[in-house]
C-alpha positions in Angstrom: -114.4 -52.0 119.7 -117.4 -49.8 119.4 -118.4 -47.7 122.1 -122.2 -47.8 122.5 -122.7 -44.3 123.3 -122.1 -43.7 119.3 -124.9 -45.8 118.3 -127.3 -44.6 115.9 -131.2 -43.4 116.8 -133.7 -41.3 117.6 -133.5 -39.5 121.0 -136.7 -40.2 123.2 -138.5 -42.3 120.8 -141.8 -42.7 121.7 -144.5 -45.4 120.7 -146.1 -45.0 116.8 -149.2 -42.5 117.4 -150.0 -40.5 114.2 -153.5 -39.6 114.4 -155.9 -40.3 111.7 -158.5 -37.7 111.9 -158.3 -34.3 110.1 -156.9 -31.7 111.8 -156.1 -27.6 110.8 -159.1 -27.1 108.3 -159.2 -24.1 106.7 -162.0 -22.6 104.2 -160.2 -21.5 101.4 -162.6 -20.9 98.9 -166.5 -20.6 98.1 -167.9 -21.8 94.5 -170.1 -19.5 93.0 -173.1 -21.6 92.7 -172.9 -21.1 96.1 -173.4 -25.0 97.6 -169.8 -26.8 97.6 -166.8 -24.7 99.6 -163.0 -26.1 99.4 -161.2 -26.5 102.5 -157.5 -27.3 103.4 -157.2 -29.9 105.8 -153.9 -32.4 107.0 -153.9 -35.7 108.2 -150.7 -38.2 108.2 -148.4 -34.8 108.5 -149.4 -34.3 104.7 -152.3 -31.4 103.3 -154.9 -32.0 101.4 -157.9 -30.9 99.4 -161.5 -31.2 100.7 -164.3 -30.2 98.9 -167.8 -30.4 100.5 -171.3 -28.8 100.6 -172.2 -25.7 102.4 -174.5 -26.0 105.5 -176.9 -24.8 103.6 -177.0 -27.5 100.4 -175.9 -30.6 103.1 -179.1 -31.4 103.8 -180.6 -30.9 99.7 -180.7 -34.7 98.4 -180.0 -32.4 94.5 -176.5 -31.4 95.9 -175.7 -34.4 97.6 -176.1 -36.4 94.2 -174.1 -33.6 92.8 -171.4 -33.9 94.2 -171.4 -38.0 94.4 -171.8 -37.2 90.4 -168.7 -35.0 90.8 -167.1 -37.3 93.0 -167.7 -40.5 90.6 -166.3 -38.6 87.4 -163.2 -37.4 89.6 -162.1 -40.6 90.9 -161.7 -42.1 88.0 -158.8 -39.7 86.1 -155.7 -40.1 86.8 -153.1 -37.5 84.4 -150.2 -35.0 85.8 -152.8 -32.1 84.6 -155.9 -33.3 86.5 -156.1 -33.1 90.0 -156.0 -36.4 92.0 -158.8 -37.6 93.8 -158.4 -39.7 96.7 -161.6 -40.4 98.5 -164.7 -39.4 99.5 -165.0 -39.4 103.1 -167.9 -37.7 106.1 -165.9 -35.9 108.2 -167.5 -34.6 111.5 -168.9 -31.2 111.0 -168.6 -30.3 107.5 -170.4 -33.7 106.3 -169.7 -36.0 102.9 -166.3 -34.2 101.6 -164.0 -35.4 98.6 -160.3 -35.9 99.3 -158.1 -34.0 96.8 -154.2 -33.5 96.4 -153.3 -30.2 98.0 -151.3 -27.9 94.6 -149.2 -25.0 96.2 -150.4 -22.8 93.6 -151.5 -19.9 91.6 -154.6 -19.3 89.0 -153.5 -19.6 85.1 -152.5 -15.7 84.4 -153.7 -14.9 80.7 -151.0 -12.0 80.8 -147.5 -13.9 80.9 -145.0 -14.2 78.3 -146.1 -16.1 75.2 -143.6 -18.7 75.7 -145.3 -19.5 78.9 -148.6 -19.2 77.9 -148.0 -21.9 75.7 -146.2 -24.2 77.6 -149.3 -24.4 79.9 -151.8 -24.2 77.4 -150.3 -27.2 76.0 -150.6 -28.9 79.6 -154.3 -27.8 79.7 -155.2 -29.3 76.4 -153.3 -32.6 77.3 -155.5 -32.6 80.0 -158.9 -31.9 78.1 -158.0 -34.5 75.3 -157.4 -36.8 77.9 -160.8 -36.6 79.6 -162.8 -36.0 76.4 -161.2 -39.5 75.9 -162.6 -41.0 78.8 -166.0 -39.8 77.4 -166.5 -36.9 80.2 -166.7 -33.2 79.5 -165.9 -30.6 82.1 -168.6 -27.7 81.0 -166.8 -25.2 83.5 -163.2 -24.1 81.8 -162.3 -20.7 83.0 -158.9 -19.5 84.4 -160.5 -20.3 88.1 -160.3 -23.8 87.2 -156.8 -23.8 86.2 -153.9 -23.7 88.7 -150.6 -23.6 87.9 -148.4 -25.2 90.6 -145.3 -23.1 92.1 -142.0 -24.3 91.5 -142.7 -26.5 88.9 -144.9 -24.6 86.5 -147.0 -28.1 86.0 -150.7 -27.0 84.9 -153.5 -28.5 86.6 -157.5 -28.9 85.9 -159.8 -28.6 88.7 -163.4 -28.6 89.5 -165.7 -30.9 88.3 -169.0 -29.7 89.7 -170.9 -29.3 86.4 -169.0 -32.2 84.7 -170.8 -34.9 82.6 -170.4 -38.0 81.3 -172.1 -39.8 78.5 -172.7 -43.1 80.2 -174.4 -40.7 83.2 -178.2 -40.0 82.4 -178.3 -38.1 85.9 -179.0 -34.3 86.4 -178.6 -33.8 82.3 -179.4 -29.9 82.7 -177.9 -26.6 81.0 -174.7 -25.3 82.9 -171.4 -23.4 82.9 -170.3 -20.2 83.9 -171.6 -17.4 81.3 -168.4 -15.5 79.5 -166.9 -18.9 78.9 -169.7 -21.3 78.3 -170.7 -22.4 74.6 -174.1 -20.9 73.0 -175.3 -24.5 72.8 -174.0 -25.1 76.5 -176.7 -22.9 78.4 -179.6 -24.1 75.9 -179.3 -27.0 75.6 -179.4 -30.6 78.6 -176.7 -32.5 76.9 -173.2 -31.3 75.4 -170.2 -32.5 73.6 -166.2 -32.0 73.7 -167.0 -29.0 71.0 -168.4 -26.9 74.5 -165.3 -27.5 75.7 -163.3 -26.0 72.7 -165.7 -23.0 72.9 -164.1 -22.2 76.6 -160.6 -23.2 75.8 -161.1 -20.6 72.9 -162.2 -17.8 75.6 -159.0 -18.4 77.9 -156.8 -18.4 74.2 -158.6 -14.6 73.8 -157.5 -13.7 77.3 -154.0 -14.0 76.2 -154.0 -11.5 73.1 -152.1 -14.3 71.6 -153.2 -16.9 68.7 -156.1 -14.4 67.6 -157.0 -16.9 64.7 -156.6 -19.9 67.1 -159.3 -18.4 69.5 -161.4 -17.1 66.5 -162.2 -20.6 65.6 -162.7 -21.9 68.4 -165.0 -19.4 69.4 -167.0 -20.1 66.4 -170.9 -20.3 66.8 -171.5 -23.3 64.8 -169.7 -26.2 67.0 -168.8 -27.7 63.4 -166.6 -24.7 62.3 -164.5 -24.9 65.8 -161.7 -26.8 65.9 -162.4 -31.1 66.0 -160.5 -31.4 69.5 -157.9 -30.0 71.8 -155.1 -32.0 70.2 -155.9 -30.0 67.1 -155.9 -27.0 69.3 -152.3 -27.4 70.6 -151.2 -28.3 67.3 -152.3 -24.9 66.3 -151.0 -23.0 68.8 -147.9 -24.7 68.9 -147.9 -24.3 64.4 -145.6 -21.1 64.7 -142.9 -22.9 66.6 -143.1 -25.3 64.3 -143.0 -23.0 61.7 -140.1 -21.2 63.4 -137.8 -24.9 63.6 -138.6 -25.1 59.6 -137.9 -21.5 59.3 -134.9 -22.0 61.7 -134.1 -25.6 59.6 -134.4 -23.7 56.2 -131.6 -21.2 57.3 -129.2 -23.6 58.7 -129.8 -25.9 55.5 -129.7 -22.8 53.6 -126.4 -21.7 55.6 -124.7 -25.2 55.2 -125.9 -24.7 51.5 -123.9 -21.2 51.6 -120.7 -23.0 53.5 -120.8 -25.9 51.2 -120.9 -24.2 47.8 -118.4 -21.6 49.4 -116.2 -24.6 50.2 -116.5 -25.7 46.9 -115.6 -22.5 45.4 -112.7 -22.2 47.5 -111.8 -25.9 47.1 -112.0 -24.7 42.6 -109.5 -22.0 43.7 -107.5 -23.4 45.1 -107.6 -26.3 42.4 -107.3 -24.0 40.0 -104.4 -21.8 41.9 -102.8 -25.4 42.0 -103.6 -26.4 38.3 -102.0 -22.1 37.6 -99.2 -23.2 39.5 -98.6 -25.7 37.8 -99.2 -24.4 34.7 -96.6 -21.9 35.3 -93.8 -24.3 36.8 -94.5 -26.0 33.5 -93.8 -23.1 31.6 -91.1 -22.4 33.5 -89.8 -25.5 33.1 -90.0 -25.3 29.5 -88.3 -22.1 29.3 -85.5 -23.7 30.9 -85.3 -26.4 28.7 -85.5 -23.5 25.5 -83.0 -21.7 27.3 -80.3 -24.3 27.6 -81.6 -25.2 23.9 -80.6 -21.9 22.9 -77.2 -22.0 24.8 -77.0 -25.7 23.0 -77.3 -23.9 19.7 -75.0 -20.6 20.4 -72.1 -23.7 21.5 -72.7 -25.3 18.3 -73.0 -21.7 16.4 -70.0 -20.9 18.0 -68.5 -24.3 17.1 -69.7 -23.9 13.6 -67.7 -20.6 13.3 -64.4 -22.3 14.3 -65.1 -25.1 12.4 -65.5 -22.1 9.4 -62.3 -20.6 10.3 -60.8 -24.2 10.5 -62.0 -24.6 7.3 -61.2 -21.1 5.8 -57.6 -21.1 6.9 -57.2 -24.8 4.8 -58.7 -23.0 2.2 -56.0 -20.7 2.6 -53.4 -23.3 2.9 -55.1 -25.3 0.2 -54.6 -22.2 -2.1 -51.1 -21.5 -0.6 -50.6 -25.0 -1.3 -51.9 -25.2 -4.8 -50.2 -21.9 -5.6 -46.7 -23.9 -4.5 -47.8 -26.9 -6.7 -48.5 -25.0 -9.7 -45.1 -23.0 -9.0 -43.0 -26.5 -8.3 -45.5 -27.7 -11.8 -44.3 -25.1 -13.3 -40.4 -25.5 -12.8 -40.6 -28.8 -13.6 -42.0 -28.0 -16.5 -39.1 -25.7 -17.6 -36.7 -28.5 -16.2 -38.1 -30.7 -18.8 -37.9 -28.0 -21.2 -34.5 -27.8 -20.2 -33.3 -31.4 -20.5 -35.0 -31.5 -23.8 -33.0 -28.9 -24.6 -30.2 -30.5 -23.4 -31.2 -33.5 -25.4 -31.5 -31.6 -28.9 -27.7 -29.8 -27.6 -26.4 -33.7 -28.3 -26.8 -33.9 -31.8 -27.2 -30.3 -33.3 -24.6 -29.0 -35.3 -21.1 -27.7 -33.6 -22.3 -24.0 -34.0 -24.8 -23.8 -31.6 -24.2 -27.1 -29.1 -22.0 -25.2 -26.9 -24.0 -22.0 -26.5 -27.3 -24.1 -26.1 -26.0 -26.3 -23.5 -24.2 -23.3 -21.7 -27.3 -21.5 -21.8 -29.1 -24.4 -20.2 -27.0 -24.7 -17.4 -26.9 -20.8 -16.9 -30.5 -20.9 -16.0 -29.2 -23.2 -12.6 -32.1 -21.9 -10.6 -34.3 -24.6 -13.4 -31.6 -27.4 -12.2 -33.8 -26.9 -9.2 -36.6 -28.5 -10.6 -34.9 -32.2 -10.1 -36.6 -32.9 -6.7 -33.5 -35.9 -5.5 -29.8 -35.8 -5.9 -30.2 -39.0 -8.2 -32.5 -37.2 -10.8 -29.8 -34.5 -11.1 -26.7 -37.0 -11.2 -29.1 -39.0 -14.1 -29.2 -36.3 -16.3 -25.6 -35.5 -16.1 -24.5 -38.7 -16.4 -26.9 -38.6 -19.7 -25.2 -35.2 -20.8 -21.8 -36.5 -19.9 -22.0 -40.1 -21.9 -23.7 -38.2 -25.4 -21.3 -35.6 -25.2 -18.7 -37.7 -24.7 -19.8 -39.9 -27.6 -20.4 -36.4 -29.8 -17.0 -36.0 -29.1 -15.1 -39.3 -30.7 -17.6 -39.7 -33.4 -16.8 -36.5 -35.1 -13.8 -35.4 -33.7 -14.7 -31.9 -32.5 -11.9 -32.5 -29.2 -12.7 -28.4 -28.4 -16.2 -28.9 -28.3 -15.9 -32.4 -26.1 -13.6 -30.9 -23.6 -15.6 -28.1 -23.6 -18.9 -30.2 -22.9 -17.3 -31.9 -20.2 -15.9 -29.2 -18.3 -19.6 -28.1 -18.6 -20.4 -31.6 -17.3 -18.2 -31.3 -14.4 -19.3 -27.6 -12.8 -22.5 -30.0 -13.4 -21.3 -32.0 -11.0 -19.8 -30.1 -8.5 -23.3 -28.2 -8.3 -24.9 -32.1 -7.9 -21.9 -32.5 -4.8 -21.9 -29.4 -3.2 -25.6 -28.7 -3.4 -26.3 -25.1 -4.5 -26.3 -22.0 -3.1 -23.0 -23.0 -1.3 -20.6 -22.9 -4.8 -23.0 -20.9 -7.0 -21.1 -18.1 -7.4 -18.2 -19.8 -8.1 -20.0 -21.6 -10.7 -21.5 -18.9 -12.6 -18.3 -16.9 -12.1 -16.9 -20.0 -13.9 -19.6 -20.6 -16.4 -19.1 -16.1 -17.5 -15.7 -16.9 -18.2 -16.6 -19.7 -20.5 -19.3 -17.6 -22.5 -16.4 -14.5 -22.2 -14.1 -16.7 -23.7 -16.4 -18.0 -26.4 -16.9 -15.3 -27.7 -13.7 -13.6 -28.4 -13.3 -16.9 -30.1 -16.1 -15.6 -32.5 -18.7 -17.9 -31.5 -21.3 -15.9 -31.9 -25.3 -16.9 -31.8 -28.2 -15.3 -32.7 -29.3 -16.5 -29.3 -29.2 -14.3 -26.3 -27.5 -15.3 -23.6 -28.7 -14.1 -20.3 -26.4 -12.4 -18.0 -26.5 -14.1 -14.6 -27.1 -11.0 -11.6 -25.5 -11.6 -8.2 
């Protein structure tokens, strides 16, 4: 379903023929000891390094050890900061030459920004601690030796001519280049990592940077520089470090700040909350006063009616005992009266009938006799002893008399006062009238009865 014409491939593919040998050499660069040059050479489509001997040296057995020496100590490092060494190889016309990576580069420039001076001074004193490990020293660190690959900014160590290694007891001789070689360096066969220190130190002046950094490293006595490179990068990385703490501090410092500011707020606002409800609490026991106070204004209020309750049946408690001692009173004086009603019964015939007319003259006492019964009772008394007065001694005047008495008596009990009292005291004055132009005097008053 496919149509072949869409196949995949390359268009006039020929047969495999790379060719092995070295082609576009270049001479980029000649060392100042003036018997190695570098070239620039590809083969397999890639570029590379080459670093040989001049015409001049090729044929000097010294240089050719030298660079086998150089060759020998290259090979065997292998770090991202060193440069790579492939081979060694004779190539026709330029003699024994060392393959190298090729680094699209630039020489390590002392006057960048700090931040990037550090960055690849770090990378160059990875690189040193890493060969001093390996027991080799370079003897030649300037900013020559020290590329710094476009692109990626990666810092790489080069140049190895004047390296030495411990274990090597070949061509031990002073070397270095002067300006950024050690004292002890170009007096003395044999040096150690502190030579190196001495030209890191140099490059670390270039800057203008780390003053007290290079100052010790520089030192003239190898035992006041600085122990190694790692102690180096520590140093000149120590103000970052010192700016993280500084930068730590203040953002501990600031969270401090937030915190105890969130606490304070957090008290307010406790204590707004605690105020609040401090103050709903007073209000609520205001309320509960107030109403307490209404509470006692409804029973004040109470109390006073209760007092003028009380004060009006005082009143009528005084009203009333004023009536009781008045009703007291009369029937006192109706007692007085039927004793004197009593006595009228058996005193002597001059003064019965003006006594008992005088009795029943004051009617207004009959009063006294709260029930019908207690008024019929007492003339029923007056009636039967004047009746008996009457037969005993004869005295028929004085008994009809009595008991005409006795009968207004009665028609007051029947007809129940004020209804017939006129007619009865109209009746009673025309006894006493009569009486008396009888000549029935009495040293008693009688008193006139007033309409």
């Amino acid at each position: 379903m496919y149509d072949s014409d869409l196949n995949s491939g390359f268009v006039d593919s020929q047969a495999f023929d790379i060719s092995q040998q070295w082609s576009d050499i270049t001479v980029l660069h000649h060392s100042d000891n003036g018997y190695t040059q570098v070239l620039r050479a590809k083969r397999y489509g890639k570029w590379h390094t080459l670093k040989c001997l001049t015409g001049e040296a090729a044929g000097n057995p010294r240089y050719q050890t030298l660079l086998e020496k150089e060759f020998e100590i290259a090979y065997q490092l292998n770090h991202p900061n060193i440069i790579q060494t492939y081979g060694i190889e004779k190539i026709q016309g330029y003699g024994w030459c060392i393959v190298q990576e090729w680094i699209d580069c630039e020489v390590l420039n002392p006057q960048l920004p700090k931040k990037t001076l550090r960055n690849e001074l770090s990378q160059l004193c990875d690189a040193i601690t890493y060969i001093h490990g390996k027991g080799i020293y370079h003897r030649d660190i300037k900013p020559e030796n020290i590329l710094v690959e476009k692109h990626t900014n990666r810092v790489v160590l080069i140049d190895f001519g004047l390296a030495d290694k411990t274990a090597f007891d070949i061509l031990k001789e002073p070397a270095g280049t002067t300006g950024y070689s050690a004292p002890e360096q170009l007096l003395q066969t044999t040096t150690d990592n502190l030579s190196d220190i001495y030209s890191l130190g140099k490059i670390i002046q270039l800057t203008g940077y780390w003053k007290y950094v290079a100052d010790k490293c520089t030192q003239s006595l190898p035992q006041k520089r600085y122990p190694n490179a790692e102690a180096v990068k520590r140093a000149i990385n120590r103000q970052i470090r010192w700016q993280y703490i500084v930068a730590i501090v203040l953002l501990i410092a600031l969270g401090a700040v937030i915190y105890f500011q969130q606490q304070i707020t957090r008290q307010q606002s406790d204590d707004i909350l605690t105020l609040n409800q401090t103050v709903n609490d007073y209000r609520t026991t205001l309320d509960t006063l107030n109403q307490r106070a209404a509470d006692y204004q409804n029973i004040n209020n109470t109390i006073n009616e209760y007092q003028s309750v009380i004060d009006t049946i005082k009143h009528q408690t005084a009203d009333y005992t004023k009536e009781q001692h008045r009703r007291d009173s009369l029937r006192n004086q109706a007692k007085h009266q039927t004793d004197l009603l009593y006595i009228a019964a058996n005193i002597s015939d001059s003064l019965k009938d003006e006594i008992l007319v005088y009795a029943i003259a004051r009617y207004d006492s009959i009063r006294a006799f709260p029930t019908y019964d207690e008024v019929k009772k007492a003339y029923n008394e007056w009636k039967n002893e004047n009746l008996s007065y009457s037969r005993n001694i004869g005295k028929k005047a004085a008994a009809s008399q009595t008991g005409y008495v006795a009968e207004l008596l009665n028609i007051y009990s029947e007809t129940r006062l004020p209804q017939t009292e006129s007619r009865v005291m109209r009746e009673l004055s025309l006894q006493l009238f009569y009486w008396r132009r009888q000549g029935r005097n009495t040293p008693y008053k009688i008193p006139e009865y007033k309409e």
